[in-house]
C-alpha positions in Angstrom: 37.7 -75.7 -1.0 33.8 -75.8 -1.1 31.3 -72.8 -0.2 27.8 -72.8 0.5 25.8 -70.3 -1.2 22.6 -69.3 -0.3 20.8 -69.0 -3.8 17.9 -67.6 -2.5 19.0 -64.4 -0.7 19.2 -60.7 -2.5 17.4 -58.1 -4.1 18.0 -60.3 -7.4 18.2 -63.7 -6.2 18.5 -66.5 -7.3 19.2 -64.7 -11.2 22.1 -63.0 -10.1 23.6 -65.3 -7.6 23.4 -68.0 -9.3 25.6 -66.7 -12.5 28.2 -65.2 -10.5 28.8 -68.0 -8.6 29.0 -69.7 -12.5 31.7 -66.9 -13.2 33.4 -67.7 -10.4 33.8 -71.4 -10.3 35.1 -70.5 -13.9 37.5 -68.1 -12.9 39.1 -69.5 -9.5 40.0 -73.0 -10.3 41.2 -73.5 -6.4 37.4 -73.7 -5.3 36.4 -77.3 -5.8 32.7 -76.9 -5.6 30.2 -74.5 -4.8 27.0 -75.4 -2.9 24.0 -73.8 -4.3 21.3 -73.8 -1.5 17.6 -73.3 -2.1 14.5 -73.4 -4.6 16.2 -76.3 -6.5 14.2 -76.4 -9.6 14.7 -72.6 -10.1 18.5 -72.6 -9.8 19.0 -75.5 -11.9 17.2 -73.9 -14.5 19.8 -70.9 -14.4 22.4 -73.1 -14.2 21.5 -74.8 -17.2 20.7 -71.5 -18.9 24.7 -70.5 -18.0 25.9 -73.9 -18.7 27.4 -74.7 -15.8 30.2 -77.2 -15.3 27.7 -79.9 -13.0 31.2 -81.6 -11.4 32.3 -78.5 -9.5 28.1 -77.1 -8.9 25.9 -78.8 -6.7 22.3 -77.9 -5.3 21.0 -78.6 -1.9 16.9 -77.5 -2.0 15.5 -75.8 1.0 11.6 -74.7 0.8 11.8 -71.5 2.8 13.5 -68.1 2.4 13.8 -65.5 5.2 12.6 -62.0 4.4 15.1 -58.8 4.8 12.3 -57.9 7.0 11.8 -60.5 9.3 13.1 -60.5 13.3 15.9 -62.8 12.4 15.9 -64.6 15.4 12.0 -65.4 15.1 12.5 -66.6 11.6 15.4 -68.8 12.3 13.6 -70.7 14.6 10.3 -70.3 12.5 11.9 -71.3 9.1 14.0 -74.4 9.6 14.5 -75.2 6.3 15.6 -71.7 5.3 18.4 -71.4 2.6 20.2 -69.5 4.9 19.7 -72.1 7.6 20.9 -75.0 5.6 23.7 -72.9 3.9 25.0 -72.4 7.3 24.3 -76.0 8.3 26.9 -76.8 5.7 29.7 -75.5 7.2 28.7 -76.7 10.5 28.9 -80.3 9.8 31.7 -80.0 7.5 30.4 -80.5 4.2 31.9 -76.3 3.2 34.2 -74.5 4.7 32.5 -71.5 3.9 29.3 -69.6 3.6 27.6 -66.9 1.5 24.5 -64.4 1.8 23.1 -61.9 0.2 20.0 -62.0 2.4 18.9 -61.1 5.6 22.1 -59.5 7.6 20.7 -60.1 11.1 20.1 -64.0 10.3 23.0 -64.5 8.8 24.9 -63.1 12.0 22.6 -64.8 14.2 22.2 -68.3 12.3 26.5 -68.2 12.1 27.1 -67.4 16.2 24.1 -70.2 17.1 25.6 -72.5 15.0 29.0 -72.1 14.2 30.1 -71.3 17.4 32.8 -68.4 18.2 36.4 -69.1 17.8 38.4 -69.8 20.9 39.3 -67.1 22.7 36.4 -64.9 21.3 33.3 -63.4 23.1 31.4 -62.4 19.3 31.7 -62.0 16.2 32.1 -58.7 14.1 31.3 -57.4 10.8 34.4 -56.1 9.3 33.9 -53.7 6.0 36.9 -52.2 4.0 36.4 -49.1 2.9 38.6 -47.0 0.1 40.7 -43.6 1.5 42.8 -41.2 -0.1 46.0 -43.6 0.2 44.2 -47.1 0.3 41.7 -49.2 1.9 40.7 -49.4 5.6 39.3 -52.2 7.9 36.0 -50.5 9.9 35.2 -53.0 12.5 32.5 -53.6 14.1 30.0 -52.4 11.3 26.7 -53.6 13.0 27.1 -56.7 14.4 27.3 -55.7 18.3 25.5 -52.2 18.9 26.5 -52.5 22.5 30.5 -53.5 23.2 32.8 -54.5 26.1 36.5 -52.9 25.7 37.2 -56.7 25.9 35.3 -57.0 22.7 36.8 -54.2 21.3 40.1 -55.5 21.5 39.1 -58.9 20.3 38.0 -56.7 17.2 41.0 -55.1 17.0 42.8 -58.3 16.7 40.6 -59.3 14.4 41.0 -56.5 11.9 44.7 -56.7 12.3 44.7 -60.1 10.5 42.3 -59.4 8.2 44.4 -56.4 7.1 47.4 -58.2 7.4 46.4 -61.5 5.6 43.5 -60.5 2.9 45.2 -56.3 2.4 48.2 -57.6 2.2 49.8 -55.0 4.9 52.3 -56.0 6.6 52.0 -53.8 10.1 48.7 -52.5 10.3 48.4 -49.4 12.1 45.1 -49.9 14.4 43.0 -46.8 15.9 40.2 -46.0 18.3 37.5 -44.3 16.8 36.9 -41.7 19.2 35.8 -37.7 19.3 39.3 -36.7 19.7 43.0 -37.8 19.4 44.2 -37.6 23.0 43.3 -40.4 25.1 41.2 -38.3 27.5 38.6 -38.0 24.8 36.1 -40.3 24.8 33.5 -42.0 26.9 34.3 -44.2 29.5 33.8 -47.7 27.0 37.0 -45.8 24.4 38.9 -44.7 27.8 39.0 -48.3 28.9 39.6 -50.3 25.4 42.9 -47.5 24.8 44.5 -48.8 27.7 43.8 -52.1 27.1 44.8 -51.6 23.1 47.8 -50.1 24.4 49.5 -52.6 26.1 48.9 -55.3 23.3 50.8 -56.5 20.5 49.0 -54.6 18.0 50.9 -51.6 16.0 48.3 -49.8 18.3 48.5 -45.6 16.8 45.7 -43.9 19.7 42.6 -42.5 18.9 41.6 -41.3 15.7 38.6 -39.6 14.2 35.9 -40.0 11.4 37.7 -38.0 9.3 41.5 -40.0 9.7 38.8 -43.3 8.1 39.7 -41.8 4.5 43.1 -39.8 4.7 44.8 -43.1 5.1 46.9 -42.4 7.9 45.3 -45.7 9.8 44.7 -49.4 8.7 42.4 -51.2 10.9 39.5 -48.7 12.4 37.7 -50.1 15.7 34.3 -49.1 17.3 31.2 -50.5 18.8 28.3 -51.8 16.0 25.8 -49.1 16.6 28.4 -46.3 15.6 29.8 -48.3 13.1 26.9 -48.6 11.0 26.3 -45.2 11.5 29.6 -44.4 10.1 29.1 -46.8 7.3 25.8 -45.7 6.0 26.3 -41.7 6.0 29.9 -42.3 4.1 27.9 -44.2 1.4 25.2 -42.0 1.8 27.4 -38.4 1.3 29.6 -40.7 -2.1 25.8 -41.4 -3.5 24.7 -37.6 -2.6 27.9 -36.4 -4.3 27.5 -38.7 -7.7 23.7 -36.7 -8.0 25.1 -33.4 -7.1 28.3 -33.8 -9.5 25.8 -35.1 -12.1 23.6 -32.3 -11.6 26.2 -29.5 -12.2 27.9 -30.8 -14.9 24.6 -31.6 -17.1 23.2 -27.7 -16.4 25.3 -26.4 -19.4 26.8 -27.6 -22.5 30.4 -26.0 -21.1 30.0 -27.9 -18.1 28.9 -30.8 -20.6 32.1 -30.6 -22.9 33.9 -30.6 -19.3 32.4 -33.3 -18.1 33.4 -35.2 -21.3 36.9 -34.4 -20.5 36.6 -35.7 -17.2 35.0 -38.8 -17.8 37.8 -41.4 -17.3 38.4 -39.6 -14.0 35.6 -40.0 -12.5 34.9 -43.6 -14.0 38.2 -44.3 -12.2 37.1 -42.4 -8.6 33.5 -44.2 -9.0 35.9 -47.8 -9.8 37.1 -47.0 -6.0 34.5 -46.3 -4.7 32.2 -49.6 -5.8 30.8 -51.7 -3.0 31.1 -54.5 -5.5 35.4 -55.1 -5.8 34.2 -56.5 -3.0 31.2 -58.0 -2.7 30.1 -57.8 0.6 31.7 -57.6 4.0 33.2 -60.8 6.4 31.9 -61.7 9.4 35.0 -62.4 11.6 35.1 -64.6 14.6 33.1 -67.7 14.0 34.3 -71.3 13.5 34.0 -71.2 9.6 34.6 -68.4 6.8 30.8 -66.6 6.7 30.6 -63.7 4.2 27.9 -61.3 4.0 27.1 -60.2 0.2 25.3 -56.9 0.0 20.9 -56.9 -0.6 21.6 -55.4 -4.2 24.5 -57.8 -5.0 25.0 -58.2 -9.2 26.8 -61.4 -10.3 30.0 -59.4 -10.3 29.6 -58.6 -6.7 29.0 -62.4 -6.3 32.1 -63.3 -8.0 34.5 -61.1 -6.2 33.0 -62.3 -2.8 33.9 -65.4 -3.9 37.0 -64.1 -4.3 37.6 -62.6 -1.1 36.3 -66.2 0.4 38.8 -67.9 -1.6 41.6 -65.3 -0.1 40.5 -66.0 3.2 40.4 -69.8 3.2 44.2 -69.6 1.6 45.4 -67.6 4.1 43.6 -69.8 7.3 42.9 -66.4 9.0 40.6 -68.0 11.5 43.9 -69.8 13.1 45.9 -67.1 12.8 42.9 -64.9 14.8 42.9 -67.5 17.4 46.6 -67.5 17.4 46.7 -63.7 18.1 43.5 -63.2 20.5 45.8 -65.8 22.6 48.3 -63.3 22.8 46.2 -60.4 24.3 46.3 -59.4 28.0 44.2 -61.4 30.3 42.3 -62.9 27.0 40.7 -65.3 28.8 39.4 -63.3 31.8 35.9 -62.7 32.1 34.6 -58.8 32.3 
């Protein structure tokens, strides 16, 4: 098993890629090599400064890195010799069967669907994110990649999320749900009106329509919805968990009662905060292309790059992409054109 890292991408790139991907390759004997791709004098220097193990490391140099801020199109075709570009290249002609990014979101979807190619049977990729609830964790799918969404798509995603769950969560029948404004099946617009009916006469463990709220009770598994609202979702849940660390911070440090409480509490809340870190994970995969791509988060630490890698490895053991093409097979009129 070999992945292609781009080096170059992140907050804190390449000194924080570049040792977690040491740490990982250390701790995960079952991935034969990882591909470090960019400035080629600066990561060797960190690898040296970690001493890595050079027969399971290697580095590919690319001169150019693509900025968080740039149109990722534009700079795809602009920067050809990207680290993101050539990380991806990797997987296209064989030499790693997966890649990683903390950069640039939008070019790492892009570069993945130009070059990689969809899976059979799938119209586009999604961004799936697991997210922690009161009972356990939840697949939220799509989580930017498509702002606008076909109910053809939204099924695809809903198969898609159903193996993830099932393979990488380790459930065994995930219950899959609509997001929608209500439960009933008359609530909706007209996109969530059309995908129920399709969901419901699939193979999936289909549940109806549930709302924001049934994300973290932990009554659902697999969580579908077009890109736009799915980011939306995303980025106000991890905005109202970083609003309530201040505020909890802020009441308990006003008095030295609430201080001696706080005390007390400690291990809690180091065990609710545990749950809650974007970095078990490392980042989020984007299902649905010919390859395993995984996108880290801008801010990733060298733990968050060592439990992607993680989460990689998981994903190449299990084959999900064949067991995606597999199910997408079995949906109604799968290969009929909207």
């Amino acid at each position: 098993m070999r992945i292609a890292v781009d080096a170059m991408g992140g907050d804190f790139a390449p000194d924080e890629i570049v040792p977690g991907c040491v740490d990982a390759i250390r701790a995960f004997p079952s991935i034969d090599r990882i591909i470090l791709v960019g400035d080629e004098a600066r990561i060797r220097r960190d690898l040296a400064a970690h001493d890595a193990p050079e027969d399971r490391m290697d580095v590919l140099h690319a001169s150019e890195v693509i900025d968080m801020g740039e149109a990722p199109a534009m700079a795809l075709r602009r920067k050809k010799d990207s680290s993101i570009s050539r990380a991806i290249e990797l997987v296209k002609k064989g030499e790693a069967d997966a890649v990683f990014s903390a950069g640039s979101t939008g070019a790492m979807v892009a570069g993945s669907a130009l070059k990689l190619r969809t899976l059979d049977g799938i119209d586009r990729p999604t961004i799936a994110t697991v997210l922690p609830t009161q009972k356990h964790e939840v697949v939220l799918l799509d989580a930017g990649a498509n702002p606008e969404c076909t109910e053809r798509m939204l099924c695809q995603f809903a198969v898609m999320g159903d193996v993830y769950a099932r393979e990488i969560l380790g459930i065994a029948t995930p219950r899959v749900g609509l997001l929608s404004i209500g439960g009933e099946e008359a609530k909706g617009n007209e996109l969530t009106k059309q995908t129920f009916k399709r969901l419901q006469e699939s193979h999936l463990n289909f549940i109806g329509n549930v709302e924001s709220h049934d994300l973290f009770e932990g009554d659902v598994d697999v969580v579908v919805c077009d890109g736009f609202t799915g980011n939306v979702v995303l980025k106000t849940s991890e905005a109202v968990a970083g609003a309530m660390k201040t505020w909890l911070k802020s009441e308990f440090t006003s008095t030295w009662t609430r201080k001696l409480g706080a005390l007390m509490l400690k291990p809690a809340f180091k065990a609710i905060s545990d749950k809650s870190n974007p970095e078990t994970r490392g980042g989020a995969p984007l299902l649905g292309v010919n390859g395993i791509v995984y996108i880290g988060h801008g801010s990733s630490s060298r733990v968050a790059v060592k439990n992607a890698m993680k989460v990689v490895r998981d994903s190449l053991q299990h084959d999900i992409n064949h067991h995606m093409i597999d199910d997408i097979a079995r949906l109604p009129d799968a290969r009929e054109a909207d």
